[in-house]
Every structure is written in C-alpha cells, then in structure tokens.
C-alpha positions in Angstrom: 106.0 -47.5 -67.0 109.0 -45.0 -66.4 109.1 -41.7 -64.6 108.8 -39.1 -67.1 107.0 -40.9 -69.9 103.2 -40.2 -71.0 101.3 -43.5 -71.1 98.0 -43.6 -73.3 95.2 -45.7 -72.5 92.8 -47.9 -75.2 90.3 -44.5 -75.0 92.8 -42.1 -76.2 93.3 -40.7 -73.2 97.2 -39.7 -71.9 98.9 -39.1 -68.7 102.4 -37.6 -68.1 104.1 -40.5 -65.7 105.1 -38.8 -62.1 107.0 -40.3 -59.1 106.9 -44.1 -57.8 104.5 -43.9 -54.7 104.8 -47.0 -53.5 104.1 -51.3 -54.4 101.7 -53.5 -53.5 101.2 -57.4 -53.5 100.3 -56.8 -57.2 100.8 -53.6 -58.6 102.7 -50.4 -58.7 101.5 -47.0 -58.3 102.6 -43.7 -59.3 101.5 -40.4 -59.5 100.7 -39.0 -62.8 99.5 -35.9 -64.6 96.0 -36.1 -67.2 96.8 -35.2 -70.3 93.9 -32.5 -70.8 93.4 -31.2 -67.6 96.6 -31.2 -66.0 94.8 -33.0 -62.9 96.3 -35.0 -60.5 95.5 -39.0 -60.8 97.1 -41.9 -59.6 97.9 -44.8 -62.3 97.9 -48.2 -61.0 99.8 -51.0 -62.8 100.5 -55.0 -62.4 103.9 -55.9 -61.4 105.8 -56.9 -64.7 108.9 -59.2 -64.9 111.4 -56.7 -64.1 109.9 -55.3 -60.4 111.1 -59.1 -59.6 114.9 -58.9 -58.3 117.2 -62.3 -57.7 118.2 -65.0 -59.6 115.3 -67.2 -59.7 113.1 -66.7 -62.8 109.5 -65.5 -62.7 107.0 -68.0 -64.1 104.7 -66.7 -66.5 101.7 -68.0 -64.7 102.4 -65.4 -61.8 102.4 -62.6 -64.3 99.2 -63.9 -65.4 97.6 -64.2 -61.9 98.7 -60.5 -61.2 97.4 -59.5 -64.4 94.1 -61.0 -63.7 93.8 -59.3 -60.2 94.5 -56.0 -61.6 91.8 -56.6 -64.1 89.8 -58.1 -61.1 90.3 -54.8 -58.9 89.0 -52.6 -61.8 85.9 -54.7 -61.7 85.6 -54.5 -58.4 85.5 -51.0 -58.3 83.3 -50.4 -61.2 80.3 -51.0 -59.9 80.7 -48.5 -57.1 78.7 -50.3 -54.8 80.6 -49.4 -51.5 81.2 -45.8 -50.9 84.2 -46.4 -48.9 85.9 -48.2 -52.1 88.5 -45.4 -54.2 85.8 -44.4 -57.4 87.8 -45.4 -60.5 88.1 -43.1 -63.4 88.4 -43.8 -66.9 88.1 -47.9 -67.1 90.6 -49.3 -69.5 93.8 -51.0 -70.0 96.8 -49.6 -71.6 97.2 -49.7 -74.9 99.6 -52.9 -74.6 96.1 -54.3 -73.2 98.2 -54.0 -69.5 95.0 -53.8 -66.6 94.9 -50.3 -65.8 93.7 -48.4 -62.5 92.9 -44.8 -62.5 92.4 -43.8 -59.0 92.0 -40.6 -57.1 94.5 -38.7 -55.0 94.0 -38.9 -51.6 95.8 -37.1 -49.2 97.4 -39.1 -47.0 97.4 -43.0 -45.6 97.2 -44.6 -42.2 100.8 -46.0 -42.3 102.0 -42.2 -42.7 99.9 -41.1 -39.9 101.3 -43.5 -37.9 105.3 -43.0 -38.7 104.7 -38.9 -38.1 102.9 -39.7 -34.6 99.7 -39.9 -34.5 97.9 -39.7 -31.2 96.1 -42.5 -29.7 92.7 -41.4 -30.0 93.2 -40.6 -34.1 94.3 -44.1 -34.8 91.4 -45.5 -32.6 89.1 -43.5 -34.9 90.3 -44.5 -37.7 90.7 -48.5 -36.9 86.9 -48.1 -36.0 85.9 -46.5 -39.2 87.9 -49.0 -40.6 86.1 -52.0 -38.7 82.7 -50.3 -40.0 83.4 -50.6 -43.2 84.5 -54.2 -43.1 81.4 -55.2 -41.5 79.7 -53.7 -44.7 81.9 -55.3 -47.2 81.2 -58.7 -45.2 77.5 -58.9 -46.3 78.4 -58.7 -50.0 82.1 -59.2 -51.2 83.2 -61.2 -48.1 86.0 -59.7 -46.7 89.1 -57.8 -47.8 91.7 -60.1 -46.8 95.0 -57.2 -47.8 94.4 -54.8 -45.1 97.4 -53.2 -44.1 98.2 -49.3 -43.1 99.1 -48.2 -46.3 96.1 -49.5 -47.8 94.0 -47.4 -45.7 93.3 -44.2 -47.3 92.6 -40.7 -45.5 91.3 -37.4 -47.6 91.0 -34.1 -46.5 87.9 -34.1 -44.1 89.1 -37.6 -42.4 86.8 -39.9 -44.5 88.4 -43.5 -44.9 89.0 -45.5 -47.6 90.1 -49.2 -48.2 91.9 -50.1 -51.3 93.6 -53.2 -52.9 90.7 -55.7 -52.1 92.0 -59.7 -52.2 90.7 -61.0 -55.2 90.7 -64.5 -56.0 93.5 -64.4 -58.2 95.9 -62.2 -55.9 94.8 -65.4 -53.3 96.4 -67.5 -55.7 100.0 -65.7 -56.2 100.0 -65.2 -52.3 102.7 -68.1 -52.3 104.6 -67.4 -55.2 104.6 -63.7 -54.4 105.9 -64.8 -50.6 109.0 -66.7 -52.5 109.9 -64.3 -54.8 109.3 -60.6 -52.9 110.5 -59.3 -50.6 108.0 -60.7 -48.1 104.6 -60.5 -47.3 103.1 -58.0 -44.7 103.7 -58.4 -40.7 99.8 -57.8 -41.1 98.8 -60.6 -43.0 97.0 -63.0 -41.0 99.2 -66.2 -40.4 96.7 -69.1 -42.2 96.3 -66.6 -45.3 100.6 -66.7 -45.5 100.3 -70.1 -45.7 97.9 -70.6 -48.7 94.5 -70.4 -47.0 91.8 -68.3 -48.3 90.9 -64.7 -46.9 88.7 -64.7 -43.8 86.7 -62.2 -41.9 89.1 -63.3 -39.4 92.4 -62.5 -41.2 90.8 -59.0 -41.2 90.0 -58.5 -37.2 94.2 -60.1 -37.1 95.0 -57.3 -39.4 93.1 -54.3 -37.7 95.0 -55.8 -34.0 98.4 -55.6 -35.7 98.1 -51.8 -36.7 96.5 -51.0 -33.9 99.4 -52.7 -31.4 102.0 -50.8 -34.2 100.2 -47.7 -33.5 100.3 -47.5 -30.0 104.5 -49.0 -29.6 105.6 -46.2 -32.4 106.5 -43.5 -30.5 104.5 -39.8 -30.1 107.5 -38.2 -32.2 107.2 -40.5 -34.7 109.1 -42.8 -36.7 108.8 -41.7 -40.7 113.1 -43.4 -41.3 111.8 -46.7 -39.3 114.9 -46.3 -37.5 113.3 -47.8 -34.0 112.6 -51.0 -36.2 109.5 -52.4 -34.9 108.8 -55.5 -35.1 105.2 -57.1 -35.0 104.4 -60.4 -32.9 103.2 -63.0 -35.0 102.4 -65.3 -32.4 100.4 -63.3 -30.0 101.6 -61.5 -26.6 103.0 -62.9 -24.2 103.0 -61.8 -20.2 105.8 -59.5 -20.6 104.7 -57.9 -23.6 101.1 -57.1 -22.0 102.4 -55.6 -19.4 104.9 -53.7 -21.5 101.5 -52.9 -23.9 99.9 -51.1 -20.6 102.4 -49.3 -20.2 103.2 -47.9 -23.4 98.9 -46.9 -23.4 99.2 -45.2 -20.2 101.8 -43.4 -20.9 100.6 -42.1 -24.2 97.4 -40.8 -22.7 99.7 -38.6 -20.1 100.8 -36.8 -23.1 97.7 -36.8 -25.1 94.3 -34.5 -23.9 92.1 -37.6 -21.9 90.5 -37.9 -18.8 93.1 -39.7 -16.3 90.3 -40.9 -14.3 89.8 -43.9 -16.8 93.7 -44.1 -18.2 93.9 -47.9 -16.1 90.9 -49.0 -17.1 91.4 -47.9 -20.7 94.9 -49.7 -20.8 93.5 -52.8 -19.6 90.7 -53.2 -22.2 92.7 -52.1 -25.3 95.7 -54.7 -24.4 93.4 -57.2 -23.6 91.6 -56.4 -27.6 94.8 -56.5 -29.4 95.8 -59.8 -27.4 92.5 -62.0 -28.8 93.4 -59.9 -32.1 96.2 -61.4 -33.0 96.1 -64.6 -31.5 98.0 -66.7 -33.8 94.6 -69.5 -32.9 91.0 -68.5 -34.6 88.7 -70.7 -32.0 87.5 -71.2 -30.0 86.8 -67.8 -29.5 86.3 -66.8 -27.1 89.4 -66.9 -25.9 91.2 -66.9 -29.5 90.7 -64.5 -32.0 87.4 -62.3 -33.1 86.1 -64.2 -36.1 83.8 -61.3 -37.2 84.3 -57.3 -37.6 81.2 -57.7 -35.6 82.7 -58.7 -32.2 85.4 -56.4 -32.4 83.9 -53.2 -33.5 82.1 -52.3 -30.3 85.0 -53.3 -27.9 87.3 -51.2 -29.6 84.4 -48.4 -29.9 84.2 -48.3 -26.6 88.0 -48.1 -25.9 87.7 -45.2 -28.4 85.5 -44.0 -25.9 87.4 -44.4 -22.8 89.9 -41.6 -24.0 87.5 -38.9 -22.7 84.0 -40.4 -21.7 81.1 -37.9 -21.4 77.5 -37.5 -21.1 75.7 -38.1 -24.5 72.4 -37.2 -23.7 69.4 -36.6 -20.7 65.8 -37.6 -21.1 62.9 -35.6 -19.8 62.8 -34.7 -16.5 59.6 -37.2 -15.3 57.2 -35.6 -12.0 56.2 -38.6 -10.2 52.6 -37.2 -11.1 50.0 -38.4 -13.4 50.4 -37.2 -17.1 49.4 -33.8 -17.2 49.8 -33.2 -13.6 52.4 -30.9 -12.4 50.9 -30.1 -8.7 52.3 -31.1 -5.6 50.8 -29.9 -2.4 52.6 -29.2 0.8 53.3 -31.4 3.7 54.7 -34.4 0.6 58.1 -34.6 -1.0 58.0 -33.3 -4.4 59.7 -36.6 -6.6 60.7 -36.7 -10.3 63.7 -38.6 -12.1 66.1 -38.3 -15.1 67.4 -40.9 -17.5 71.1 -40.0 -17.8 73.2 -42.3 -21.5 76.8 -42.0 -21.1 79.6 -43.2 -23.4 80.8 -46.9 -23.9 83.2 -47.7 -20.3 81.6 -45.7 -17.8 79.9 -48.3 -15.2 78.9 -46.6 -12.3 77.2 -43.9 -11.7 79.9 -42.3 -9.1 81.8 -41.3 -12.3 79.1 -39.1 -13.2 79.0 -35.7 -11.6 75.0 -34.7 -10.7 74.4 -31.0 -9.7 70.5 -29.6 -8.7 69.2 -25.6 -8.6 65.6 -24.8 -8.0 64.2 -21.4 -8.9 61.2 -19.4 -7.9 59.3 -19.5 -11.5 58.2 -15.6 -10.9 61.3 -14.3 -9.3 63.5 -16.1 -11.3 65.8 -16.4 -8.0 67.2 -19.6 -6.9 66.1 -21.2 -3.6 69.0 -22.6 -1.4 68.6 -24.8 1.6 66.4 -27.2 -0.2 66.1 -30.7 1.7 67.4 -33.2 -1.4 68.3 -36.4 -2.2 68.8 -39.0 -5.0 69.0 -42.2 -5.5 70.6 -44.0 -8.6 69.1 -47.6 -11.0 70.9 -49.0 -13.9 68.5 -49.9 -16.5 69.5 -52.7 -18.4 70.2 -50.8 -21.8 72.7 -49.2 -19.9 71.2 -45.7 -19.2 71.6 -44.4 -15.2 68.0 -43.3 -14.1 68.7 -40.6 -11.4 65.5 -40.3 -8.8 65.3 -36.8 -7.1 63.1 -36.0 -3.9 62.3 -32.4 -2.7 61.2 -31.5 0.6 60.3 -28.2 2.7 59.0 -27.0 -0.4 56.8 -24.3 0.2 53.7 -23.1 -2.0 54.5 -21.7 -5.5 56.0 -22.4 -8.8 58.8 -23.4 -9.3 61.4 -24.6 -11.9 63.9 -27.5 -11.6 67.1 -28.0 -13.0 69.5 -30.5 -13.0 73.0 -31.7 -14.7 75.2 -34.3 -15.4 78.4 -34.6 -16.8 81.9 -37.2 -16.3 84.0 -36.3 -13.4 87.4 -35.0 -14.7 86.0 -34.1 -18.3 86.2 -30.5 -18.3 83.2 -31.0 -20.6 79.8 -28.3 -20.3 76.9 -30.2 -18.2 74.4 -31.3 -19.9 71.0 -30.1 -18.6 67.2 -30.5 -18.2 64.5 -29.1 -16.4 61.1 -29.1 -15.6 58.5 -27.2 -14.1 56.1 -27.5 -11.4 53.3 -26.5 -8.6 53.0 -26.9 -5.2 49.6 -25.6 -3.2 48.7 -25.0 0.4 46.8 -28.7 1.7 44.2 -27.7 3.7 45.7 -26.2 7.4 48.8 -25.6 6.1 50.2 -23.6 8.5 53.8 -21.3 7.1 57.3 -21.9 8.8 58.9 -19.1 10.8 61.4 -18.5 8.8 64.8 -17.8 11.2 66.5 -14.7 10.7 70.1 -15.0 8.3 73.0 -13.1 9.5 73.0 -9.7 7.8 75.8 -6.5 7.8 75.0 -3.6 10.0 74.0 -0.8 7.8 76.9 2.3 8.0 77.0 5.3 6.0 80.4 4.9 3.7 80.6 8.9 3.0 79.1 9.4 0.3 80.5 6.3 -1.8 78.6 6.1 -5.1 79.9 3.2 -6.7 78.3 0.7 -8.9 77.6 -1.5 -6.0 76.1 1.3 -3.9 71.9 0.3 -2.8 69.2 2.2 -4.1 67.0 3.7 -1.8 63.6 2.3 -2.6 61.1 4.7 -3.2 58.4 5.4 0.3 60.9 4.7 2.4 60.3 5.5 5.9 63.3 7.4 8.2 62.1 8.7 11.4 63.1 12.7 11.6 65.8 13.2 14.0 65.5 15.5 17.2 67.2 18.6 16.0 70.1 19.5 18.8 70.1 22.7 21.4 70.7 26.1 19.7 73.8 27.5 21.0 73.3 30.9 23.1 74.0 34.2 21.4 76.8 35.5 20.2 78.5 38.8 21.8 77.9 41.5 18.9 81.4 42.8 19.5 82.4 39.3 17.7 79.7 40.5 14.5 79.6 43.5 12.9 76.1 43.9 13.9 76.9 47.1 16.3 78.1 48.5 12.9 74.5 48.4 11.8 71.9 51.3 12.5 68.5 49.4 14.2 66.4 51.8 12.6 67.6 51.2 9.2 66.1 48.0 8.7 63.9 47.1 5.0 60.8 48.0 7.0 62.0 51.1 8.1 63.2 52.7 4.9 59.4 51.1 2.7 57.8 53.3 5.1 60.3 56.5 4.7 59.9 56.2 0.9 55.8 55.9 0.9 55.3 58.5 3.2 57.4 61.1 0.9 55.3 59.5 -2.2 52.1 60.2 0.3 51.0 56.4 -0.4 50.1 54.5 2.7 52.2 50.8 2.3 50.7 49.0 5.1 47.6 49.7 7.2 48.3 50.9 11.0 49.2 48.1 13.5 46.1 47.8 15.8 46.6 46.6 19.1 44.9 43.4 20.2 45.4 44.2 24.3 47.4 42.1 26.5 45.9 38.3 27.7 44.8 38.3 31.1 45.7 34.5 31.3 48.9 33.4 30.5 49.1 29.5 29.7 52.4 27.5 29.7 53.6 24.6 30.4 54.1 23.9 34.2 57.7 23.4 35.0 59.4 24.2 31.1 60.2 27.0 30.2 58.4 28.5 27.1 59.6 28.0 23.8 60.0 31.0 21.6 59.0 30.7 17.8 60.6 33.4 16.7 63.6 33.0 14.3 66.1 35.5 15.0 68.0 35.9 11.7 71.2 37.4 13.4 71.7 33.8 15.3 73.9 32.0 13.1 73.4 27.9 14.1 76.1 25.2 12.8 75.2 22.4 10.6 74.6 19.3 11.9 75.3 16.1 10.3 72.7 13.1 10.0 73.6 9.7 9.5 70.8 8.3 7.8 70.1 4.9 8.8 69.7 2.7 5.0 69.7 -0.8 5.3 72.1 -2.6 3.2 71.1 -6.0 1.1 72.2 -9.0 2.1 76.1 -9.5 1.6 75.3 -14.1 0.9 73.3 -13.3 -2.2 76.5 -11.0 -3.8 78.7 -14.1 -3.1 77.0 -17.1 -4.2 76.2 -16.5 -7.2 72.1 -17.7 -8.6 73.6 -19.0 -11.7 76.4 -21.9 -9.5 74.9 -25.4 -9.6 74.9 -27.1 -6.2 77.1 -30.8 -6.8 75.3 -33.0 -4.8 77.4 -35.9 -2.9 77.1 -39.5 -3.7 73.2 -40.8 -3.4 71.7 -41.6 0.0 69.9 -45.1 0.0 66.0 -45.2 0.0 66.0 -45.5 3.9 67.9 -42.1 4.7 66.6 -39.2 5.3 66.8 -36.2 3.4 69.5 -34.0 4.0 70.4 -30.2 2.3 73.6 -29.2 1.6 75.4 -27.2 4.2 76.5 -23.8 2.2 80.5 -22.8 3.2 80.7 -20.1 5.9 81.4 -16.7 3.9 83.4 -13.9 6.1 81.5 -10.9 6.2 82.9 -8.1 3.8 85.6 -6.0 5.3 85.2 -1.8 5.8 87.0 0.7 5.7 89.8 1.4 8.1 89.7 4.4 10.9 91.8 6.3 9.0 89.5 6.4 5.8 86.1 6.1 7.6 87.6 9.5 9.7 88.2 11.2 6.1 84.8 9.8 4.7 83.1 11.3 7.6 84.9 15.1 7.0 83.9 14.8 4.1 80.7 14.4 3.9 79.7 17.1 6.9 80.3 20.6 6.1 80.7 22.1 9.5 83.3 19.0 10.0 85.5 20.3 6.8 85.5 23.7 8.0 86.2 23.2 12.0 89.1 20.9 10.5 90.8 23.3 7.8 90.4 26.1 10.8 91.9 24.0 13.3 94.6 22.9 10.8 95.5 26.6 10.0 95.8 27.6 13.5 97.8 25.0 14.3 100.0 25.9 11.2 100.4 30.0 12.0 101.5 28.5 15.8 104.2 26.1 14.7 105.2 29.3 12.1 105.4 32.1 14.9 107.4 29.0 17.3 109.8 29.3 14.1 109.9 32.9 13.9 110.8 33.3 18.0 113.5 31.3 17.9 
C-alpha cells in the first residue's frame, strides 16, 4: 500500500489510501478514505519485505508469522468480547488475500499526550483505566503483552482503548523482529525481549515504564524528542529515586493539587514505578507486581493523592434507641457520623470537621454550645466522628455537621439530624447573663435598609412637656394692630341680630364659689390656651432600642471548625467566639448636622443665627 492509491478488499469494498500514521511490531497503519461514504477509517496492514531496511535478507517464515498475527488480531477482535478492544469493521483481507484491519479513528493516543505535556493527574487516569482493563483481559485472553503509549488509544470523551494484542505468532517473530528492526520498545518487558512468552507481569513492567516517561517529560512537552529520554531497563537506582521525587513534586507545584499531600504522594508513586520495573519478577514482594491486581489500587490511590476529598457521610446516628429522638436535660445529647475519604488520607487531622446547631422553630443557630468529638478508625477504613452536646436546653433542635480535606478548596460535605430535648423532672432554667449590647441613639432620621423597625405596641413613656415661656410684649406682634371687639364672636352676633335670629342663648351666670380649693403652696395652673402665645417646638429623642450588633456580624449560615478531638476523659469545652469591636457612629460634626436636621426649631434658630451673623460681617465691610 502507497499513499494515494484506492485498495479494494475481497467484499468489494474500496478505500482511497491516506498518510502513514505510524508502524507497529507487525503492521503498518494509515489513514484512509471509504470508498462510499467518504468516512474516515484506518487500514491496517502486515509489514511486507520492503518496510525491512539493511542488507540482511528477510526470511520468508517472518513474513509468514506477521501475516498470521495480522490474521490473528482480526480474530481477536471479531468477537467483540471486550469493550475496551478497537470494534473492527468490514472483516476481510485484501484482494491479494493480505490480512486486513479496518479500525476506527480515534482521536488521539497516550504517547501524544504525553510529548504535548500532559499533566500528572491525566496520565495517572489514564494508566489506571488502563490497569482496569488489563485485569479484565487477564480472566480471558491472558494478557496483552505489546503495551506501549502509542498503543493506548484516547477518543473524544476520554474512554481508553488497547490495541495490537500479542498474539502467539507476533510471540514468535519477537526475535527476528528485534534483529532486523529497528528495535524493540523501551517498554517491553526484559524476559519477553529475550524470547519468553507474554506475562501479566510484562504488562505491570510496561504500565511502570510510561508512567516513569510520563512524569521525566517535561510540562511543555516534548512532541521533536529533542530532550531524548531514555528509559531504565534495569530498575532505579538511589540517585534516580531521589531525582524521581523530585521531578513529582515539582510537577504538582505547577499542576491544581493539594500541597498538603505533595511528599507523601512523591514517595508512594516512586516507590510504584521502582517494584514496576524491577528488571526481577519475585519474589515479590520486593520485585515486580506479578498481577494488574496488585498494582491497580496502589496507583489508584496515588491517583488519589493529587487532591484527596471527602467521598461520602453516613447518617447522622443519636445515641438513642431506634425511633427515639428525645434527650432530656441535665444528660449530654451524643450522636456520631461515619465519614469515607479517598485512597491516602490516614488520619483524621487531615479532615477538616465543622458543627452548627439550630433552634428547629426559629430556624436561628445557637452559639456557645459545650462540644466535643472524639475520632475511631474502623477497619474498612471509614473515620467514625462521635459528637457530644451539653447545656442543651429544652426544645427542638437540628444538627449539622461537615467534613471535608484540609487545603482542598472543595464544598463540605454535610448531614444532619434532628432531635428533642424535654424538661426532667425539677429542671430548674439557667439565668441567662446579659451580652454586651450598643446603646440605642437616634441617627437623625437615617432610613436606610439597615434601620430597626419599630415593633408594633411598643411602649415609650410620654415625656414631661417643658415651661411655657412668658408672654410676649405686643409691641413685638401685631396684635395692638387688631381691634378686641372684632373677634369671630363678635361679628356672628352683629350679623344675627340685624337678621333678628338669636345665634346663641344668653350667658347665665352660675355666681361666684364661696370656697376656693387649690393646691397648698403651688400656684394654680390655668387651663386655658391662649392662642396669641406662640410656644417653640421641642424636640424628643425617642428612646428605640437597637438589635444586637453580634448577630449582624456572625453570620447564622458560618460553620463553627472545631479543633482537633479532646480524648474521652476531657471535659467539654465551647468554642470561644473572636472579640468583635462595636460598630463605629457618626462623628460630632455629622451627629451635630443630624440633630438640626431633624428638629425644626433647631433649623430655624440656626439659619437666623447664620443670617445675622452674615448682615454683621457685611455692615463691618461696608464701614471700613
């Protein structure tokens, strides 16, 4: 097959030859064009006489073997009996009877991911999707024994793919192909180089290779090979471990993971890839995983250790019969959590805890709660958390609490539960100390969105109204302008006494008293209103009590994070809230022009005080 030719297969079926994609132990693969529906396939070939360069000539029985595994591959495939293999398409050789593959484009491979830069945690994923799929193959074909990035197939949503499956007859050509190519894959296990047959071993010494090239290429990439890697073939030594640790650490610096667990996660992937690749297969331990099975959940859980979190939290368990949720005063109120993190967290001081208890009527979250915790690892791993409550008054309530890695940045992961607590019998309330409160002040009139709402039946005590001032001289008034006699009275009875209708019936005199009672030593208040007497305004400060400045502060919907656990004999502390300064007011300056404003007399005496001293400083100016 040439670039630019159309091929036909033994069905009739014709494909318009693309561009060389790469070679394999035993084939070539190129991408092509169908004939009918102008689709996108990829046509896979055994390698014929001329892919072989040198002087030495090609035996016919190595064409033969490679013709045989291609055939071998198609039958493979067939079947479709793992979903992770490439689904063929139309079956059939060439019409020169030359084994034919019709395979799927996919969009990309591992090797490419790897030479443009991949991070750390995408190669992890994929070598553990990888390891997966191996441990399937090994209950029915054996293993795959031709691992190697290019072989490992990505598509568009990230599912993987194996291809190019050892078959017995590509086993066979392994030595000739080694003397006559140019070379057989850094990740080819060593015993499978030498003529042995594949192993589930060769494939855990495959899956440490990529892996160790993954993590060496650099974040930028490599896609020329220009750095040259080269892959150890004998193991690690000291120096390269150490170098290995490095290289991991400083990858996750550059990469989005939780630098609380960078060490740890260095230490456990270079200690993987050394048993790996361990040119020795036993005893293992120490020497190389013999099974997908061994390795797959060590490098699942340094998959893991890239950012751990908090997978899940069991029901909240009162340490109450089933179906009791009552507590009564005077005993601590106990329940506990079952808390399953991700694969590499080990203690429970990497997990962040947080409580908040609400009132289940108000809804309002009670602070100053006595609390404590204590912590037990159950043997499946999970981190059983064991809450007590005391002080606890009567009511309902509603407890929450959350988990979640330290340094993740991740949401907590909650649960609650609810509860009762009654009155034993002489229960007795606590006096409740009085909190520190704001003195209540008037801020003129300030009607923001934050200003209190009077409650409805409020009660204000009336205030003592002040001394009337004393009369003023009518020479100040125009009252001596006014005729007494012409008052509204006076005039109603002018104009119905012309008309000769009587408006009012004649006054009749009651007499003087002959006692006279008042108080003894006060003189006698006169209840007549004088409506000449003009009285100022005076200004009330009424008295509202302001809410309670904590509650604006600290928020009901913050989570308390409680400190490490206290040990079954302490006692139960609460959490000691920060001190929060009390809200600063208005300066003098503003409170002064708050005040004016809101007091009528005030703005008047002011603007009349401000215009006399205005027409003074302008008759100084005119003097002079």
């Amino acid at each position: 097959m040439k670039t630019g030719e159309v091929v036909r297969d033994a069905q009739g079926n014709t494909y318009k030859v693309g561009p060389l994609l790469g070679r394999g132990l035993w084939g070539k693969s190129y991408l092509c064009r169908h004939g009918d529906n102008d689709a996108e396939v990829v046509l896979k070939v055994p390698l014929g006489r001329p892919d072989f360069k040198g002087d030495t000539p090609v035996p016919d029985r190595l064409l033969d073997q490679l013709r045989r595994a291609g055939a071998e591959q198609a039958a493979l495939l067939k079947p479709e009996t793992y979903g992770f293999l490439p689904p063929p398409g139309a079956p059939g050789p060439l019409e020169d009877e030359t084994p034919l593959l019709v395979l799927p484009r996919y969009t990309t491979t591992l090797d490419r991911r790897i030479n443009q830069g991949c991070t750390l945690s995408e190669a992890l994923g994929v070598l553990v999707k990888v390891l997966e799929h191996l441990k399937a193959l090994g209950a029915g074909h054996g293993s795959h024994g031709n691992l190697r990035p290019s072989n490992i197939l990505l598509n568009d949503r990230g599912d993987v793919f194996l291809s190019d499956v050892a078959t017995p007859a590509l086993t066979a050509a392994l030595p000739a192909l080694a003397e006559r190519g140019p070379g057989l894959p850094a990740t080819l296990a060593p015993e499978i180089a030498r003529g042995g047959a594949p192993s589930p071993a060769a494939d855990t010494y495959a899956v440490g290779m990529m892996l160790y090239q993954a993590v060496l290429t650099p974040r930028d990439g490599d896609a020329d090979g220009r750095l040259g890697l080269r892959l150890p073939r004998k193991g690690l030594d000291k120096g390269a471990l150490v170098a290995l640790k490095d290289r991991v650490v400083e990858r996750l610096k550059q990469e989005d993971s939780n630098p609380r667990f960078h060490a740890r996660l260095a230490e456990r992937l270079a200690a993987v890839v050394n048993r790996a690749i361990s040119e020795q297969t036993s005893p293992s331990p120490p020497f190389r995983f013999l099974r997908p099975d061994d390795m797959l959940p060590r490098l699942d859980e340094v998959r893991a250790l890239i950012r751990p979190e908090v997978t899940s939290v069991g029901k909240v368990m009162l340490s109450r019969p089933p179906a009791n949720q009552v507590f009564e005063t005077g005993e601590e109120v106990a329940f506990s959590a079952t808390v399953a993190a991700s694969a590499g967290v080990e203690s429970h001081e990497e997990i962040a805890c947080g409580i908040a208890l609400y009132d289940a009527e108000s809804n309002e979250r009670l602070r100053d709660v006595d609390c404590a915790y204590t912590v037990d690892r159950h043997p499946s791993g999970r981190f059983r958390f064991a809450f007590k409550l005391g002080g606890v008054g009567p009511g309902r309530y509603v407890c929450r609490v959350a988990f979640l890695i330290r340094d993740s940045g991740h949401q907590p992961v909650t649960a609650e539960a609810e509860f009762e607590v009654r009155a034993a019998a002489g229960y007795v309330p606590p006096i409740q100390p009085h909190g520190p409160a704001a003195l209540p002040f008037d801020r003129g009139g300030d009607e923001a969105e934050t200003a209190v709402t009077r409650a409805d039946g409020l009660f204000e005590p009336t205030p003592i109204a002040p001394p009337k001032p004393a009369a003023a001289d009518d020479s100040d008034t125009l009252n001596h302008l006014i005729d007494p006699s012409e008052t509204l009275a006076n005039l109603l009875d002018q104009v119905a006494e012309e008309a000769g209708v009587p408006l009012r019936p004649p006054a009749v005199s009651l007499g003087t008293p002959s006692i006279s009672i008042g108080e003894p030593g006060l003189p006698a208040a006169s209840t007549s209103e004088d409506p000449e007497r003009t009285e100022p305004m005076v200004s009330v400060t009424s008295k509202v009590p302001q809410a309670d400045p904590l509650s604006d502060i600290v928020g009901a919907g913050s989570w308390t994070d409680l400190p490490l656990p206290n040990t079954p004999d302490d006692e139960l502390s609460a959490p000691d809230l920060d001190d929060i300064p009390e809200p600063a007011g208005p300066n003098p300056l503003q409170r002064l022009i708050d005040t004016i404003r809101g007091d009528t007399y005030l703005l008047y005496m002011t603007i009349a005080g401000v215009s006399i001293i205005a027409l003074s400083i302008l008759l100084f100016l005119l003097d002079r």
